[in-house]
C-alpha positions as CSV (number, residue, x, y, z in Angstrom):
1,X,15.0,25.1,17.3
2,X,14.5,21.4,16.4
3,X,13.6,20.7,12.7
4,X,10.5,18.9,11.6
5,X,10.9,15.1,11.5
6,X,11.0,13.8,7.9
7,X,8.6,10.1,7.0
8,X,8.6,8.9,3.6
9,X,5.7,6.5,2.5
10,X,5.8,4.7,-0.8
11,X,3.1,3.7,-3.3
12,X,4.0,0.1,-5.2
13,X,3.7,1.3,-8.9
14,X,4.0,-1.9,-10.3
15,X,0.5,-2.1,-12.0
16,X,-2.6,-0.6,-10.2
17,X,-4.3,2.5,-8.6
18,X,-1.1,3.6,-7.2
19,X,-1.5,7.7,-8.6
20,X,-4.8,7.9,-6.8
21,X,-3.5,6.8,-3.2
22,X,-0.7,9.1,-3.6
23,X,-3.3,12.1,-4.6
24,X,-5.2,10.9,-1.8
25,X,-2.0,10.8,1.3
26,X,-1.2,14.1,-0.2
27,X,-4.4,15.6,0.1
28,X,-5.3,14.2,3.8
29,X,-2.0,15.9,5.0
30,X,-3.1,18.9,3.0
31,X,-6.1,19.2,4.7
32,X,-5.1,18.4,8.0
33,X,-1.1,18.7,8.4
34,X,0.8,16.9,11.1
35,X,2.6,19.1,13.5
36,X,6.2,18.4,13.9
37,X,6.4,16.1,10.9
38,X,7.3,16.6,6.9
39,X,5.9,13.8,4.7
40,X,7.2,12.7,1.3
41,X,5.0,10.5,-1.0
42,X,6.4,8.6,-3.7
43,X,6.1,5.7,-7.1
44,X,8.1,2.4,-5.8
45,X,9.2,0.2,-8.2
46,X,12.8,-0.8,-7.0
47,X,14.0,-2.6,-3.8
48,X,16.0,1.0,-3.3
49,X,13.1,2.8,-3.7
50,X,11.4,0.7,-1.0
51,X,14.5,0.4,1.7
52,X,14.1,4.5,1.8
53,X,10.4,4.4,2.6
54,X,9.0,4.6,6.3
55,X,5.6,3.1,5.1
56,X,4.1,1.1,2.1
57,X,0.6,1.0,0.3
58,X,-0.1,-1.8,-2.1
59,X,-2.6,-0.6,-4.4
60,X,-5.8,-2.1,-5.9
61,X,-5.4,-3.5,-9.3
62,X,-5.0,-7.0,-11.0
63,X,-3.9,-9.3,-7.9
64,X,-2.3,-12.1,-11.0
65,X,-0.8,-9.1,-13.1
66,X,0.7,-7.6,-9.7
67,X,2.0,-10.8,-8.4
68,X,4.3,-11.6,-11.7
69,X,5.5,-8.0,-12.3
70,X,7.0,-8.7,-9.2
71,X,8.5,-11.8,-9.8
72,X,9.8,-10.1,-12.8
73,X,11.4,-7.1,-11.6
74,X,12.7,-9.0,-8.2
75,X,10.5,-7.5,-5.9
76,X,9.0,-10.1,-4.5
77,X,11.5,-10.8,-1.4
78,X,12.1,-7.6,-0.7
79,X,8.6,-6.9,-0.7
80,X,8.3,-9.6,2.1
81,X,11.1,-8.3,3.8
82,X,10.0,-4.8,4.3
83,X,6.4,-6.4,5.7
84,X,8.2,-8.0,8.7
85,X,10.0,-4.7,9.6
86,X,7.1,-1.8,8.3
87,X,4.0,-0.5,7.7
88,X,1.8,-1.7,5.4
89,X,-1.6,-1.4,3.5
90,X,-3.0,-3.3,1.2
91,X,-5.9,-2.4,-0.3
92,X,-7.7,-5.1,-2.6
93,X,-5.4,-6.6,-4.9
94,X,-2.6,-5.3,-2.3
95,X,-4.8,-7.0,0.3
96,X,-4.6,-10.5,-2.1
97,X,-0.7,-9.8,-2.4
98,X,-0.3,-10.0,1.6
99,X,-2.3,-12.6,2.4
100,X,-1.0,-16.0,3.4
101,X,-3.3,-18.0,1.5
102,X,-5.4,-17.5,-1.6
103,X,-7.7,-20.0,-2.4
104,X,-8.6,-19.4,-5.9
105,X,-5.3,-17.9,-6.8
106,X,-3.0,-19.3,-10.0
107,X,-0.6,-21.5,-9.6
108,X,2.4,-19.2,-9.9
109,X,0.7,-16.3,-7.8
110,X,2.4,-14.7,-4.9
111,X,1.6,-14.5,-1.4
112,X,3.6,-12.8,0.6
113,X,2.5,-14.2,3.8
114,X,2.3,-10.6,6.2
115,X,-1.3,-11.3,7.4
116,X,-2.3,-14.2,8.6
117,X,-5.1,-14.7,6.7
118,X,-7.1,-16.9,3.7
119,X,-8.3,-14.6,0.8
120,X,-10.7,-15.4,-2.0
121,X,-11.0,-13.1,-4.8
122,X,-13.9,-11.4,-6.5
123,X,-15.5,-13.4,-3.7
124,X,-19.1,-10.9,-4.3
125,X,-19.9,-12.6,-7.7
126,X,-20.8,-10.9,-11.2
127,X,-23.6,-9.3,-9.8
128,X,-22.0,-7.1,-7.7
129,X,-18.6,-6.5,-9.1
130,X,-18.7,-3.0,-7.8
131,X,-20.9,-1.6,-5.2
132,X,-20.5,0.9,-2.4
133,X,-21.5,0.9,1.7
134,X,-21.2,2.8,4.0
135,X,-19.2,1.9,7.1
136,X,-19.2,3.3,10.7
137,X,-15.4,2.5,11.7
138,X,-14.9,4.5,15.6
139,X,-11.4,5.6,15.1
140,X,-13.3,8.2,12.0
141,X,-14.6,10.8,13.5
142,X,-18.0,12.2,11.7
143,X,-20.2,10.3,9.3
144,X,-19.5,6.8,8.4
145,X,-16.6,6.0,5.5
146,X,-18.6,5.2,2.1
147,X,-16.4,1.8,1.4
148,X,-16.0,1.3,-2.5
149,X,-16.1,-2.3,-3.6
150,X,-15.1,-3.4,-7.0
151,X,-14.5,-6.8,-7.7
152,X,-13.6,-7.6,-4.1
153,X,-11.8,-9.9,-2.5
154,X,-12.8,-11.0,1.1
155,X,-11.0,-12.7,4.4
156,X,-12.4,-16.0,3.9
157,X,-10.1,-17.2,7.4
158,X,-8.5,-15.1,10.3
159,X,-5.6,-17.1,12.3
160,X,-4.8,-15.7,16.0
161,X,-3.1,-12.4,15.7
162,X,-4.8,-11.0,13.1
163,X,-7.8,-8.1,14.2
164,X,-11.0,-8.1,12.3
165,X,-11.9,-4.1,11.8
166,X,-14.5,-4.6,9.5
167,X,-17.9,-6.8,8.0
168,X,-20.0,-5.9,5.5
169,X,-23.6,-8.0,4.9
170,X,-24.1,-10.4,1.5
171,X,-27.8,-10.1,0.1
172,X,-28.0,-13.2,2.0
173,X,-27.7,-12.3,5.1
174,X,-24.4,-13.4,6.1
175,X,-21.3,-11.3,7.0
176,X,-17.6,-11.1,5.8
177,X,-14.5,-9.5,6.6
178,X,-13.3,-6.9,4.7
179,X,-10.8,-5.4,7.0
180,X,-7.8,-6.7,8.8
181,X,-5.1,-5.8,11.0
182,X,-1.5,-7.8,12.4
183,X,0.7,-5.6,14.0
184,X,1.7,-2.8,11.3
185,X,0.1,-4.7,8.7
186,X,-3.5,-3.3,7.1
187,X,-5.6,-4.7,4.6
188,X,-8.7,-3.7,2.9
189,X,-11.2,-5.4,0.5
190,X,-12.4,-1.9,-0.3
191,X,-10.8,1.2,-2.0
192,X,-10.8,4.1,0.1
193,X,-9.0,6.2,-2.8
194,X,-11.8,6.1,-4.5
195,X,-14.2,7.5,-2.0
196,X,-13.4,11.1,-2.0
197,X,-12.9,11.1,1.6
198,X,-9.2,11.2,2.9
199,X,-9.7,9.8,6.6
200,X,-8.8,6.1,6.0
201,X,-5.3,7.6,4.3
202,X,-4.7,9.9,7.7
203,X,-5.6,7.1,10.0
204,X,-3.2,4.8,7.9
205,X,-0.6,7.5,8.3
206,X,-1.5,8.7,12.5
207,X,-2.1,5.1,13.0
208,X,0.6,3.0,11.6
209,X,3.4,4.9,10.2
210,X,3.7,7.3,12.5
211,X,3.0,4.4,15.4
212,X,0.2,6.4,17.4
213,X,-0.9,3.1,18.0
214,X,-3.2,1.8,20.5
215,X,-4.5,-1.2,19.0
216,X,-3.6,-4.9,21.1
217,X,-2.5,-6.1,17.6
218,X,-0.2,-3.9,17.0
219,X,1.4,-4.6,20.5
């Protein structure tokens, strides 16, 4: 009798959405469990508490407040450690935090340099600092994922390596990027823990953590 394999992903509590992602891995196990396999969900706010995590999410929040609280409590290197060797998602500030270069960022704001990308925040404008839209992404089965925007950054540059998942349309017309992938590395302009809908968390979890992956950028 072999006994189920244990994977523990972590939730950076530093400042953020971090309860609602862990309500929200918790509940897309719940409601459809992986055979074979016991997860564990948990608040990281230590390098200790990261080094015993499989996997990572980076939560939405304030990308300037995020960045210092991890200068402050050292987190910052191991936090760019554990990219190079794990899976990751960040999901808006989280995506800010792991980009390589943000172009209206503050001078003493962190980058932690996982995806090779150029981010610009709140990059929608005043007018739409929160909106929704739909998105049909093929690795979700059944209707397409209602993508919550609020105060969104977006991938203002991709560098080789890097996938582009997703676009979504301006009111002028013109598209940007709003989902990425290198390797093991996710990030999201959106927040998919806030659109009652757990398949993005179960994908992150199939897809990355457990490393069901099929993708060439994850090769």
């Amino acid at each position: 009798m072999t006994s189920d394999r244990q994977l523990r992903v972590g939730v950076l509590a530093l400042q953020g959405a971090f309860r609602e992602h862990l309500e929200y891995l918790a509940q897309a196990v719940a409601a459809a469990p992986f055979p074979g396999i016991q997860w564990h969900f948990c608040e990281v706010k230590t390098p200790a508490e990261l080094e015993r995590c499989d996997g990572l999410v980076i939560p939405g929040g304030e990308s300037t407040a995020m960045s210092l609280i991890a200068q402050r409590t050292g987190m910052v290197e191991p936090l760019r450690d554990y990219c190079t060797t794990h899976p990751v998602w960040g999901t808006c500030a989280g995506l800010i935090l792991l980009a390589t270069t943000i172009v209206d960022g503050k001078p003493d704001q962190v980058a932690l340099g996982a995806l090779d990308v150029e981010v610009r925040r709140n990059a929608f404008g005043r007018q739409l600092d929160s909106f929704t839209a739909p998105v049909a992404f093929p690795w979700l089965k059944g209707e397409p994922f209602e993508t919550v925007f609020i105060r969104a950054p977006v991938v203002t540059k991709v560098e080789p390596g890097v996938e582009v998942l997703s676009t979504v349309e301006r009111g002028d017309g013109s598209k940007v990027v709003v989902a990425v992938r290198q390797r093991r590395v996710l990030g999201t302009s959106f927040h998919p823990e806030l659109a009652g809908d757990y398949r993005f968390h179960r994908w992150f979890l199939s897809e990355f953590v457990v490393g069901d992956s099929a993708s060439p950028a994850s090769a």
